[in-house]
PDB file of N, CA, C and O in Angstrom:
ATOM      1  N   UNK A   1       1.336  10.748  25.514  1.00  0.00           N
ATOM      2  CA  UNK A   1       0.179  10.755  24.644  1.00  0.00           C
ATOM      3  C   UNK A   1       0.579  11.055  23.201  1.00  0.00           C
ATOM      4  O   UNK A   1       0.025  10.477  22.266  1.00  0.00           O
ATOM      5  N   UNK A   2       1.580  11.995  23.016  1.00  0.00           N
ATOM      6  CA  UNK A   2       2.073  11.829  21.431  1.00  0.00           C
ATOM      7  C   UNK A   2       2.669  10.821  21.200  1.00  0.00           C
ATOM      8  O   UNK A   2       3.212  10.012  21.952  1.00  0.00           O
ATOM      9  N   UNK A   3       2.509  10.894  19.538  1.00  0.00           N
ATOM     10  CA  UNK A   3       3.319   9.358  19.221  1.00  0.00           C
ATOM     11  C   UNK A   3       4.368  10.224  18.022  1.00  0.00           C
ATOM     12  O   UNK A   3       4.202  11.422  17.794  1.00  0.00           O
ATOM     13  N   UNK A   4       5.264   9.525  17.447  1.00  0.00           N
ATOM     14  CA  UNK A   4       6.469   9.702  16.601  1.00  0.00           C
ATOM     15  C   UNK A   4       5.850   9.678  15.012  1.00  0.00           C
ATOM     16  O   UNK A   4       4.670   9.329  14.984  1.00  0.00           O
ATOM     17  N   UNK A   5       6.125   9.822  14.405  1.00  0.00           N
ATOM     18  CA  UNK A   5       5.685   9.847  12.794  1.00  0.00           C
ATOM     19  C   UNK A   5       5.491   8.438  12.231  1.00  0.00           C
ATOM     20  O   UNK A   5       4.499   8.124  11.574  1.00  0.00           O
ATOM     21  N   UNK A   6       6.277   7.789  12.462  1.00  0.00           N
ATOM     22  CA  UNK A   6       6.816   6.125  12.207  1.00  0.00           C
ATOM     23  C   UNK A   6       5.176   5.777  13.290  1.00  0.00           C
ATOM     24  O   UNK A   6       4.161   5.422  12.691  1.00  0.00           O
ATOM     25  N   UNK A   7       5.165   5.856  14.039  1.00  0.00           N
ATOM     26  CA  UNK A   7       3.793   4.977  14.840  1.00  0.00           C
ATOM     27  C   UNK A   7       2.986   5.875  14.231  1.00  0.00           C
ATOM     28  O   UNK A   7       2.150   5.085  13.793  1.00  0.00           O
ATOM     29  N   UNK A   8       2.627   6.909  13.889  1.00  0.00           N
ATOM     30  CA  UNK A   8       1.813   7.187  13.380  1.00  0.00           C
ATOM     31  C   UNK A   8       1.779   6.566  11.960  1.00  0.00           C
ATOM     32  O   UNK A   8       0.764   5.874  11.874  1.00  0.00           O
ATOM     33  N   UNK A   9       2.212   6.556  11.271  1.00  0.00           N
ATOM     34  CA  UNK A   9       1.742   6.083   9.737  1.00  0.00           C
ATOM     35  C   UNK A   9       1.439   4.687  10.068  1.00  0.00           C
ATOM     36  O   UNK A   9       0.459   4.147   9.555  1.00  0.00           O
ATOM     37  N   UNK A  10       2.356   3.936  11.049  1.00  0.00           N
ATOM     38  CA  UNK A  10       1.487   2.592  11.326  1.00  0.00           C
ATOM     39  C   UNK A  10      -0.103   2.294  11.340  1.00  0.00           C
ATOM     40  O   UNK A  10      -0.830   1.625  10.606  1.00  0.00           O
ATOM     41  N   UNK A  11      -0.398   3.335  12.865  1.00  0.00           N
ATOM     42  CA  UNK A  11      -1.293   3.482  12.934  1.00  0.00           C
ATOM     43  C   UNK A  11      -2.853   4.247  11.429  1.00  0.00           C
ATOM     44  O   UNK A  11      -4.020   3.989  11.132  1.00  0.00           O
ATOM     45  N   UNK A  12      -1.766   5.195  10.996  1.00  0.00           N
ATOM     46  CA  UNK A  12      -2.665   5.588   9.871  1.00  0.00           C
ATOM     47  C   UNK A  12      -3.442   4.541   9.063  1.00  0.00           C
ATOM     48  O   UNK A  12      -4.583   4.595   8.602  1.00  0.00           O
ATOM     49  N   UNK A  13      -2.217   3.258   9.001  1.00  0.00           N
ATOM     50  CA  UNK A  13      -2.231   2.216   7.798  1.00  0.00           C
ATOM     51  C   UNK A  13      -3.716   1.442   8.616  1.00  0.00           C
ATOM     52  O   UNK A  13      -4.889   1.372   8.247  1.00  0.00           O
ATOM     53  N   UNK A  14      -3.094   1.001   9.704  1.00  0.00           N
ATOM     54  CA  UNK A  14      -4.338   0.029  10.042  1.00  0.00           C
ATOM     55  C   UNK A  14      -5.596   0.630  10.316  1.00  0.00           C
ATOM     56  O   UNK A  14      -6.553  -0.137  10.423  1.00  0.00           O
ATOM     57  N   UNK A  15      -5.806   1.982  10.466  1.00  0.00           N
ATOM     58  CA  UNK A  15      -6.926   2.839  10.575  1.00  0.00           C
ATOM     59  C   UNK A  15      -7.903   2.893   9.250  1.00  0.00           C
ATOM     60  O   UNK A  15      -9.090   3.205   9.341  1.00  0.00           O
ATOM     61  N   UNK A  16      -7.216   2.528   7.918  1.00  0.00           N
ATOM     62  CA  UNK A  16      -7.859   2.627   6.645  1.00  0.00           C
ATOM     63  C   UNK A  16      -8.257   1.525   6.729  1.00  0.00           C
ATOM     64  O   UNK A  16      -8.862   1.335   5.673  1.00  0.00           O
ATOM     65  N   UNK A  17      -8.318   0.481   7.439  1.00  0.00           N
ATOM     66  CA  UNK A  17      -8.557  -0.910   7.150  1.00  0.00           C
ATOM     67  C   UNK A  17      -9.458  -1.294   8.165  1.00  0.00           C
ATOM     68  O   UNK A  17     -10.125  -2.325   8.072  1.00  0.00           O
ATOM     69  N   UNK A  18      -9.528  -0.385   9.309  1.00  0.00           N
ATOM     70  CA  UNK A  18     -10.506  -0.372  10.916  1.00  0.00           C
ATOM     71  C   UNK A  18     -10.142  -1.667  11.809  1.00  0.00           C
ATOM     72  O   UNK A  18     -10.942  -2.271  12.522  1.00  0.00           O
ATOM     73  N   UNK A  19      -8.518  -2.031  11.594  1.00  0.00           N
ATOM     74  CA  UNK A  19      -7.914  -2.701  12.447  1.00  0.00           C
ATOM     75  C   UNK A  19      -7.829  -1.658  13.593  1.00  0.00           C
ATOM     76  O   UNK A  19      -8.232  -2.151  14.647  1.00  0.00           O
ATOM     77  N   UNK A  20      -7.365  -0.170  13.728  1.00  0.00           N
ATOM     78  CA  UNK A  20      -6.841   0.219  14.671  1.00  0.00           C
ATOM     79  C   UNK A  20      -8.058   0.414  15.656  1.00  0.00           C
ATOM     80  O   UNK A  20      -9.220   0.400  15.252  1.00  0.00           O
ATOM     81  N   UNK A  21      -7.644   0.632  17.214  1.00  0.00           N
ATOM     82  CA  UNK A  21      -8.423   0.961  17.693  1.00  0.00           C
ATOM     83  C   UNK A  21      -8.504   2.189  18.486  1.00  0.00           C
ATOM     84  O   UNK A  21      -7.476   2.864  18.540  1.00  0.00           O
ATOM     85  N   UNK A  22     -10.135   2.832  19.465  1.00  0.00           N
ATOM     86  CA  UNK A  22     -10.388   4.083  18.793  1.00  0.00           C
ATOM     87  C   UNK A  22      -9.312   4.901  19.837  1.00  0.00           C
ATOM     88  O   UNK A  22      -9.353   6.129  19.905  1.00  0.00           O
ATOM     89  N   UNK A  23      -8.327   4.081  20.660  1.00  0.00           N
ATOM     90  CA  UNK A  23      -7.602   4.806  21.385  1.00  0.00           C
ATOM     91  C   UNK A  23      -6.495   5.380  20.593  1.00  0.00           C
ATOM     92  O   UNK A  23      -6.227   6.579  20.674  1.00  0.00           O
ATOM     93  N   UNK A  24      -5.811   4.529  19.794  1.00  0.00           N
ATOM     94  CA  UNK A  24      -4.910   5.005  19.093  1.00  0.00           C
ATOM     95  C   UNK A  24      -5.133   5.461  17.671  1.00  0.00           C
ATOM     96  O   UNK A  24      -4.242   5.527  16.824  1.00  0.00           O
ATOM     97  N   UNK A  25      -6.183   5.717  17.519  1.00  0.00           N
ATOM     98  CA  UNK A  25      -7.103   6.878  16.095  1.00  0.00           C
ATOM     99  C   UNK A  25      -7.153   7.939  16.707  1.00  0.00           C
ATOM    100  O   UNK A  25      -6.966   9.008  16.127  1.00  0.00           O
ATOM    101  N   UNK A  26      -7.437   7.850  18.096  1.00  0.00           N
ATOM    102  CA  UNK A  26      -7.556   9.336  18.619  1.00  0.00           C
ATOM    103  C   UNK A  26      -6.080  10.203  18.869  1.00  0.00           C
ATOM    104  O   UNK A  26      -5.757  11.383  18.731  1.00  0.00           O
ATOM    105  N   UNK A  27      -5.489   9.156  19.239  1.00  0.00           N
ATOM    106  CA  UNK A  27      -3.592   9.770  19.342  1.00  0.00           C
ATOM    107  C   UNK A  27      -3.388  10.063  17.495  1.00  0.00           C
ATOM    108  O   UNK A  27      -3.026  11.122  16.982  1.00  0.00           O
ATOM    109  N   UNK A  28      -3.629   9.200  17.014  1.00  0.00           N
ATOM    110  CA  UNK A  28      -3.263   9.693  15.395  1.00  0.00           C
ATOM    111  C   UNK A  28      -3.992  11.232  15.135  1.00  0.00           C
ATOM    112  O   UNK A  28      -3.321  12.154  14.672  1.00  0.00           O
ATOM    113  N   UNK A  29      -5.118  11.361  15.408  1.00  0.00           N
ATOM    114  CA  UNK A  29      -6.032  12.415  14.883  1.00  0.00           C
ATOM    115  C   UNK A  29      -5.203  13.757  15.706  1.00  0.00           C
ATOM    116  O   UNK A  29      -4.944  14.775  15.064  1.00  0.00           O
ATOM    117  N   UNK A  30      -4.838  13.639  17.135  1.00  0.00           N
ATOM    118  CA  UNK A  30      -3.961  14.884  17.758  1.00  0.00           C
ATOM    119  C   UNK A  30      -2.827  14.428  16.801  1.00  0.00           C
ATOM    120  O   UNK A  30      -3.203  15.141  15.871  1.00  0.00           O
ATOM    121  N   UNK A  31      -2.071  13.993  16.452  1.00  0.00           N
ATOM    122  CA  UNK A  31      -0.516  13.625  15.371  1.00  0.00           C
ATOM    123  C   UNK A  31      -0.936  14.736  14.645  1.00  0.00           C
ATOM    124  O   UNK A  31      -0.431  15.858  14.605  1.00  0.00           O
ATOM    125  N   UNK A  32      -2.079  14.224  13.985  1.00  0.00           N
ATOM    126  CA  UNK A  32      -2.163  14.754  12.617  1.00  0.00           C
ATOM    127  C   UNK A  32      -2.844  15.888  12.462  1.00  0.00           C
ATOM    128  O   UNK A  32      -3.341  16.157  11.368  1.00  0.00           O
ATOM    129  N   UNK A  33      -2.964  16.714  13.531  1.00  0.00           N
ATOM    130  CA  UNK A  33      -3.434  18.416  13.426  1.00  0.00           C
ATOM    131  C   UNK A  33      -2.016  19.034  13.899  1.00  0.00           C
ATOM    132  O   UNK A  33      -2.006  20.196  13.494  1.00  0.00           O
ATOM    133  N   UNK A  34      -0.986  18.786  14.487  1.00  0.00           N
ATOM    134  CA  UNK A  34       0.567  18.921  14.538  1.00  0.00           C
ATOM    135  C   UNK A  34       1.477  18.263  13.150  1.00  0.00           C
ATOM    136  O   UNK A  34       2.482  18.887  12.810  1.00  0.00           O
ATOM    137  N   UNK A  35       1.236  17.479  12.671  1.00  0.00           N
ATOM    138  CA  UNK A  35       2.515  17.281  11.546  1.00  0.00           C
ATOM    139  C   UNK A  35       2.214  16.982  10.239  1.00  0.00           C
ATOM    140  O   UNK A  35       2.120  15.822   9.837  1.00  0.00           O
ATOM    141  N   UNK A  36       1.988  18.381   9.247  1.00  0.00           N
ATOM    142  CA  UNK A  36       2.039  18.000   8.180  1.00  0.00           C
ATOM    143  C   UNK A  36       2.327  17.238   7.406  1.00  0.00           C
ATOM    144  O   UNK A  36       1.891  17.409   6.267  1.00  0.00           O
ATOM    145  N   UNK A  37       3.112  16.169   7.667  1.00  0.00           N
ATOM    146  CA  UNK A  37       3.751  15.590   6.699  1.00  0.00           C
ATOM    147  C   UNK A  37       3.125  14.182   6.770  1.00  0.00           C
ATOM    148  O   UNK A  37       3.123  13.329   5.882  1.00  0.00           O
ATOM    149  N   UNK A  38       2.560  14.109   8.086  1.00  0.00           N
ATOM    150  CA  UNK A  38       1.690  12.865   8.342  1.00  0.00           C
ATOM    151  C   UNK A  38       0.351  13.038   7.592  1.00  0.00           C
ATOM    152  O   UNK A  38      -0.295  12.166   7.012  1.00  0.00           O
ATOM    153  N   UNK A  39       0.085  14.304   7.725  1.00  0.00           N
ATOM    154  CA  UNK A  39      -1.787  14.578   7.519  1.00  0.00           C
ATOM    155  C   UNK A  39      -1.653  14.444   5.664  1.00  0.00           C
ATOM    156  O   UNK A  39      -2.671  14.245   5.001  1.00  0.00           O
ATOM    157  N   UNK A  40      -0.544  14.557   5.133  1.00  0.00           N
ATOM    158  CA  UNK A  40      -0.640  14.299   3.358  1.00  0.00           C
ATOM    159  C   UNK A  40      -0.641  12.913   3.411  1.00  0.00           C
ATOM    160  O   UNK A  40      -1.628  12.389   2.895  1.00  0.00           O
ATOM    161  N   UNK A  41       0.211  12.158   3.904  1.00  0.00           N
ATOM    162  CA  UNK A  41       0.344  10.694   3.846  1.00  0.00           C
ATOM    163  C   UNK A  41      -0.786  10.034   3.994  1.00  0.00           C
ATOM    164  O   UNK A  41      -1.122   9.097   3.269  1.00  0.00           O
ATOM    165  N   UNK A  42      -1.785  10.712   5.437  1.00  0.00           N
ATOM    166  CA  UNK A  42      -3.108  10.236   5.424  1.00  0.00           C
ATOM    167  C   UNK A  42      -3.757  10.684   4.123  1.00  0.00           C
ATOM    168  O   UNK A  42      -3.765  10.142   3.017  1.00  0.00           O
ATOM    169  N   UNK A  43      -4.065  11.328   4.367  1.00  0.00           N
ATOM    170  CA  UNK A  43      -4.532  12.031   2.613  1.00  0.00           C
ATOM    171  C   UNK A  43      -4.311  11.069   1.462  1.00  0.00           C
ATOM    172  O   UNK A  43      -5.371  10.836   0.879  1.00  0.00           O
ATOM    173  N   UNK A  44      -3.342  10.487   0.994  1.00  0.00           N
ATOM    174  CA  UNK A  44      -2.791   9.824   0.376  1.00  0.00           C
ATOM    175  C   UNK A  44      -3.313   8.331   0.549  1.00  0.00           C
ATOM    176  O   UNK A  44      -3.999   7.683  -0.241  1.00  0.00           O
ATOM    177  N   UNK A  45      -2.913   8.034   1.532  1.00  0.00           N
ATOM    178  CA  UNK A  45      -3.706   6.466   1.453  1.00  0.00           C
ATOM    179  C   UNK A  45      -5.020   6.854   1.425  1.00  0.00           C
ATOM    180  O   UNK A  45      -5.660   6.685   0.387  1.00  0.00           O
ATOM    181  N   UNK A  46      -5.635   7.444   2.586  1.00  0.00           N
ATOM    182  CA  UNK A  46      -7.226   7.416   1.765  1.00  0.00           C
ATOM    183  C   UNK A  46      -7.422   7.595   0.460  1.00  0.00           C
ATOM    184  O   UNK A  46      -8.378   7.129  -0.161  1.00  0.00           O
ATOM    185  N   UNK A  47      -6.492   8.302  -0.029  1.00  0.00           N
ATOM    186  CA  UNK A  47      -7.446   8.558  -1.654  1.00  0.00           C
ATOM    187  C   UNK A  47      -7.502   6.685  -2.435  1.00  0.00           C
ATOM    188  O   UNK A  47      -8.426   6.165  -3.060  1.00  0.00           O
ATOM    189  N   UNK A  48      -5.864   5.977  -1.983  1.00  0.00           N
ATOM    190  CA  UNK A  48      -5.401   4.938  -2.611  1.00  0.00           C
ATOM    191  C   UNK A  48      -6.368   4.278  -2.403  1.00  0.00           C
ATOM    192  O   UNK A  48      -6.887   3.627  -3.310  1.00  0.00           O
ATOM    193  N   UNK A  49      -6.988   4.291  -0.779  1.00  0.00           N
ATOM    194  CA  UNK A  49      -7.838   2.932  -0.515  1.00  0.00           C
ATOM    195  C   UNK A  49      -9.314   3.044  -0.970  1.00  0.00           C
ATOM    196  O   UNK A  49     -10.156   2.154  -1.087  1.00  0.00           O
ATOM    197  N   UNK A  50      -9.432   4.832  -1.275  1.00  0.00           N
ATOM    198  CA  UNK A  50     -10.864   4.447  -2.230  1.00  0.00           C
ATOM    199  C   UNK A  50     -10.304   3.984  -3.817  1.00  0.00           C
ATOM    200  O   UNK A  50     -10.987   3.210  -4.488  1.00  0.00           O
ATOM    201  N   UNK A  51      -9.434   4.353  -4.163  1.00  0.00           N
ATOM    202  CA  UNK A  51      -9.383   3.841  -5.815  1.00  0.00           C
ATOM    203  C   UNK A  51      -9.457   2.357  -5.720  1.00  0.00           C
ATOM    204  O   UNK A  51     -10.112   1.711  -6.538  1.00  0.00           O
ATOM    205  N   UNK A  52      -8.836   1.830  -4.794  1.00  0.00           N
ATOM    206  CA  UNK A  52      -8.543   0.351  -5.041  1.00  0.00           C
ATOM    207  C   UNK A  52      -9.872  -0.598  -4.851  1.00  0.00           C
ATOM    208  O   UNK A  52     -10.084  -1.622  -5.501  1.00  0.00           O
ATOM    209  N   UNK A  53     -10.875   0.045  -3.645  1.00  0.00           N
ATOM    210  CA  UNK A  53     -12.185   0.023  -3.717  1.00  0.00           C
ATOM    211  C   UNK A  53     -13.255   0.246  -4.468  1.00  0.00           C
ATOM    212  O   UNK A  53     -14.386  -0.240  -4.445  1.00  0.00           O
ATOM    213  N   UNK A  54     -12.606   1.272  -5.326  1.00  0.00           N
ATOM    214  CA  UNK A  54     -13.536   1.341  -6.631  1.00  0.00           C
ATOM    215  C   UNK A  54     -13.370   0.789  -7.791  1.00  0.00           C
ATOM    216  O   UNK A  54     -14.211   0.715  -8.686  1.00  0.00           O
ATOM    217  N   UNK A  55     -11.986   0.284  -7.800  1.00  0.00           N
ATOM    218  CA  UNK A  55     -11.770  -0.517  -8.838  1.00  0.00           C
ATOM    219  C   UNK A  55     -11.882  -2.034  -8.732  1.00  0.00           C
ATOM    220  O   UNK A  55     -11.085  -2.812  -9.255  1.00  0.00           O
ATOM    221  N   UNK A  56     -12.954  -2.384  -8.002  1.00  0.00           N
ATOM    222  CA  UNK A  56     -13.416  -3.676  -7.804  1.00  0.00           C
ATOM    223  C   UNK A  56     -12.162  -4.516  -8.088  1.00  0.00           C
ATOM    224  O   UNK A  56     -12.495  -5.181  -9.069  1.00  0.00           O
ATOM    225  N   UNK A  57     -10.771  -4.885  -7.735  1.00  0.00           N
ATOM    226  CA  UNK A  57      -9.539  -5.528  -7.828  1.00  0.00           C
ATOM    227  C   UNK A  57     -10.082  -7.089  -6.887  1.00  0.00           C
ATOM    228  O   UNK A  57     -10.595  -7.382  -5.807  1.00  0.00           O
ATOM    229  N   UNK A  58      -9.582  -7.734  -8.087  1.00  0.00           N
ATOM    230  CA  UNK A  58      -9.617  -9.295  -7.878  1.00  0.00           C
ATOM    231  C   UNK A  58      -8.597  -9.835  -7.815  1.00  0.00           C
ATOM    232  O   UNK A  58      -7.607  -9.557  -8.491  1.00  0.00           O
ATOM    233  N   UNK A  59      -8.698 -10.800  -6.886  1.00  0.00           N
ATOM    234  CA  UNK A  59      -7.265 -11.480  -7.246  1.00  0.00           C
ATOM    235  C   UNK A  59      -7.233 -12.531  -8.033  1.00  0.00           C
ATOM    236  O   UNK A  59      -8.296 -12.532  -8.654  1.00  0.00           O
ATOM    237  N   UNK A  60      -6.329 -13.777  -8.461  1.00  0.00           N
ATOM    238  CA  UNK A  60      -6.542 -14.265  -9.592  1.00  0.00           C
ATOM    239  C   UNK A  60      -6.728 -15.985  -8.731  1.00  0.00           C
ATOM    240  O   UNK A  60      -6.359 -16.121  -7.565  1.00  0.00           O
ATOM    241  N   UNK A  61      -7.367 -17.208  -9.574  1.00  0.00           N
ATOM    242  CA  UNK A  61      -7.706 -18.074  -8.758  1.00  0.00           C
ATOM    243  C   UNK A  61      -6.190 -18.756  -8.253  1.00  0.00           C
ATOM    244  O   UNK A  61      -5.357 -18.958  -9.137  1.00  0.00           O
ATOM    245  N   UNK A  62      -5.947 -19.004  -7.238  1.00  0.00           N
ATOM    246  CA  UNK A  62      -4.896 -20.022  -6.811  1.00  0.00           C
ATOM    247  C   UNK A  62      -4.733 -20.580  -7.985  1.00  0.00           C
ATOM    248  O   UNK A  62      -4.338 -19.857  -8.901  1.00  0.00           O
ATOM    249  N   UNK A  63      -4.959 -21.799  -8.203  1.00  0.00           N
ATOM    250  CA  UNK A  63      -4.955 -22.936  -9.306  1.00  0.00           C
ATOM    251  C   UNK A  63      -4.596 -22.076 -10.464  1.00  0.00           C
ATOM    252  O   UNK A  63      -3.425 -22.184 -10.828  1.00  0.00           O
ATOM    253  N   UNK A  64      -5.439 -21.143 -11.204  1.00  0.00           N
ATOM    254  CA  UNK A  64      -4.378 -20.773 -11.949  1.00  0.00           C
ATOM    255  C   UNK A  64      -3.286 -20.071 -12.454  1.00  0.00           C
ATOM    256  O   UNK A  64      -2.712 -19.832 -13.517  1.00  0.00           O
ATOM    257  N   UNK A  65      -3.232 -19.836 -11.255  1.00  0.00           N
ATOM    258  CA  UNK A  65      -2.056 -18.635 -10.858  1.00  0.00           C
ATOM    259  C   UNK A  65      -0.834 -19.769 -10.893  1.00  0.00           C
ATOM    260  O   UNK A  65       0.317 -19.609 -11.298  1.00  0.00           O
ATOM    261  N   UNK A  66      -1.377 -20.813 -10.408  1.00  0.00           N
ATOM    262  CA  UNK A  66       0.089 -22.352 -10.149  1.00  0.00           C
ATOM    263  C   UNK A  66       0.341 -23.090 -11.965  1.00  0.00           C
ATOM    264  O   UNK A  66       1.400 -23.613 -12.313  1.00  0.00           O
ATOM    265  N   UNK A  67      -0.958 -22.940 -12.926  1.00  0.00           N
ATOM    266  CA  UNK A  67      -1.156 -23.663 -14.322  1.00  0.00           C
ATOM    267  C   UNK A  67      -0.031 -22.409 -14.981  1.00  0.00           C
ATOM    268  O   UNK A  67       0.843 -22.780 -15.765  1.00  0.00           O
ATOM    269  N   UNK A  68      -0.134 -21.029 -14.617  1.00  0.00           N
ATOM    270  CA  UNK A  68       0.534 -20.506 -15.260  1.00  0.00           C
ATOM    271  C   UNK A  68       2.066 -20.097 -15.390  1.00  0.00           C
ATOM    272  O   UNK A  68       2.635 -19.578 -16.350  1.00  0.00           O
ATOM    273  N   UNK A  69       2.648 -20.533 -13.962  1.00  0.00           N
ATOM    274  CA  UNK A  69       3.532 -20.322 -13.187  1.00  0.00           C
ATOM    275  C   UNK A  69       4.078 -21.701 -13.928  1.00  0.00           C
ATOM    276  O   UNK A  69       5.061 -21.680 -14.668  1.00  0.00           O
ATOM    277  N   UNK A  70       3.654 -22.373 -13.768  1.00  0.00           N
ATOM    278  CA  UNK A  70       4.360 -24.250 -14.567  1.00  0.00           C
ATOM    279  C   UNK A  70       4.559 -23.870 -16.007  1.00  0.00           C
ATOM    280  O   UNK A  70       5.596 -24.035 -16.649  1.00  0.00           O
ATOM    281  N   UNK A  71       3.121 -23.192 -16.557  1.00  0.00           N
ATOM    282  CA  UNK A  71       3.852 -22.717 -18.052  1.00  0.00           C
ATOM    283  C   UNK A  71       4.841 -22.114 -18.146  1.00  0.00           C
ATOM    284  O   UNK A  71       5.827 -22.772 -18.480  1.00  0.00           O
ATOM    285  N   UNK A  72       4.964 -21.111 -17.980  1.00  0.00           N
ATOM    286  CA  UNK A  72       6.056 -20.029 -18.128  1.00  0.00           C
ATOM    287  C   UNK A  72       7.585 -21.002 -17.232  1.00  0.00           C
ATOM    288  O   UNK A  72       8.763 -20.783 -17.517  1.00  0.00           O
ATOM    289  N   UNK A  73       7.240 -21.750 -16.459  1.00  0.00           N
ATOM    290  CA  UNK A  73       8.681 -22.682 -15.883  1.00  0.00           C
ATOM    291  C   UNK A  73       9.110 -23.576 -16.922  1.00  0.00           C
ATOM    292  O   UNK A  73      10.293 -23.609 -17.259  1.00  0.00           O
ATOM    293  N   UNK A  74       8.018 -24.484 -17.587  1.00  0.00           N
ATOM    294  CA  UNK A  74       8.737 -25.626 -18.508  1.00  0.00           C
ATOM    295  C   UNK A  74       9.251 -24.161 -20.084  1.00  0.00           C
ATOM    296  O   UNK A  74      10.195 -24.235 -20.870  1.00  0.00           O
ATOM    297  N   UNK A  75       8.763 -23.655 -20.033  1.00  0.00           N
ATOM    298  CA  UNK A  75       9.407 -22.841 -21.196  1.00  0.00           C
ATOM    299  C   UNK A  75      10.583 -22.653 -21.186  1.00  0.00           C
ATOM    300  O   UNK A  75      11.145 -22.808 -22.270  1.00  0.00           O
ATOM    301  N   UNK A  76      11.508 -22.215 -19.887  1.00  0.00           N
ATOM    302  CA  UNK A  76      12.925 -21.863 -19.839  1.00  0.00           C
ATOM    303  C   UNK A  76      13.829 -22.898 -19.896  1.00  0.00           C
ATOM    304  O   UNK A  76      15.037 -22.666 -19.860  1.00  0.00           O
TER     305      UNK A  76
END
């Protein structure tokens, strides 16, 4: 029923995203009242995945992500 640090931060990762499921959230949640070093890391991405959520982050359109990529190529 325990897991290693390495499966845990796996698991941490896909848990911020609600890929994981609630069997192995529940093995993370016993992890992470035993190993400090996991429970900051959680700590840590949550804080990341609200900033990145609050900072409404876009990505940029295909197309001109390719117009700009050709500019900056015929230049060299």
């Amino acid at each position: 029923m325990l897991i290693d640090c390495t499966k845990a931060a796996e698991i941490c990762n896909k848990a911020q995203y609600r890929e994981a499921g609630s069997w192995k959230v529940f093995k993370l949640k016993i992890h992470l009242m035993y190993c400090p070093t996991c429970r900051k890391h959680a700590a840590k991405n949550g804080k990341l995945t609200k900033l990145c959520s609050k900072a409404k982050l876009q990505c940029m359109d295909p197309e001109k992500k390719k117009k700009i990529k050709e500019k900056i190529a015929s230049r060299s």
